[in-house]
N, C-alpha and C positions, 0 to 999 in steps of 0.2 A: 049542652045544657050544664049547666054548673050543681055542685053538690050540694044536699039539701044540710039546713042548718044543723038538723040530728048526725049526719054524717060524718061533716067537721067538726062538731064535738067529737064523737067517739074517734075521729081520726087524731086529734089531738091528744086525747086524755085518755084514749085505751075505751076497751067496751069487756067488763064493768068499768066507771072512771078510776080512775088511781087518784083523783083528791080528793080529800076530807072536808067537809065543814065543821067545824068547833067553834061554837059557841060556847062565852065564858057563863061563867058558873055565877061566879059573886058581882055582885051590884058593882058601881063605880062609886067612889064617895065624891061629894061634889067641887074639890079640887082638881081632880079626876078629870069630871066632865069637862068642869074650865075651860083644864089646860087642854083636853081631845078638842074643844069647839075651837078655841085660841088658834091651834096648831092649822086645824081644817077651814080657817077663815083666810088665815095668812096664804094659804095651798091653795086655795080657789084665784087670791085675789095676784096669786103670781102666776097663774094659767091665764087668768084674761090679759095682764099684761104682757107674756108672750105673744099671746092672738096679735092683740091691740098693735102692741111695741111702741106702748107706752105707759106712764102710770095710768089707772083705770078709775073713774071719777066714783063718787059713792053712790051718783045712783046708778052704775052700773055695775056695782059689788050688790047694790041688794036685788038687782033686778026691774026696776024701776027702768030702763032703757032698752032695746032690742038688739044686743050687742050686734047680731048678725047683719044687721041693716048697718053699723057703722065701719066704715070703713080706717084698715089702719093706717097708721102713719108709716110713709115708706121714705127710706133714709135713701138721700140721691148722691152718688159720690159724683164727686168729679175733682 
């Protein structure tokens, strides 16, 4: 039987954990947020193109599609 999810935690990260969470203090100003959304938009939209391996249409950047059900495109050498 395999080890419970508590287990691999603490087998990973030490029992107490050795990592911290920090969260920040000061608000973001809203160039801030922007550029974080901008950043995390482009990062998604290059993960489903990996999956894909292809460019990924807009409605499956906003969800609008069931990526899982689509099948990607497989490059055939010959």
């Amino acid at each position: 039987m395999g080890r419970s999810l508590s287990d691999n935690f603490k087998r990973r990260f030490g029992d107490p954990a050795r990592i911290k969470v920090r969260y920040a203090t000061d608000k973001m100003t809203s160039s801030e947020d922007l550029y974080r959304s901008e950043q995390i938009s482009k990062a998604y939209a290059g993960v489903l193109k990996g999956i894909l391996g292809r460019e990924p249409t807009q409605d499956e950047i906003l969800g609008k599609v069931d990526v899982s059900k689509t099948a990607p495109k497989i490059k055939q050498w010959r």
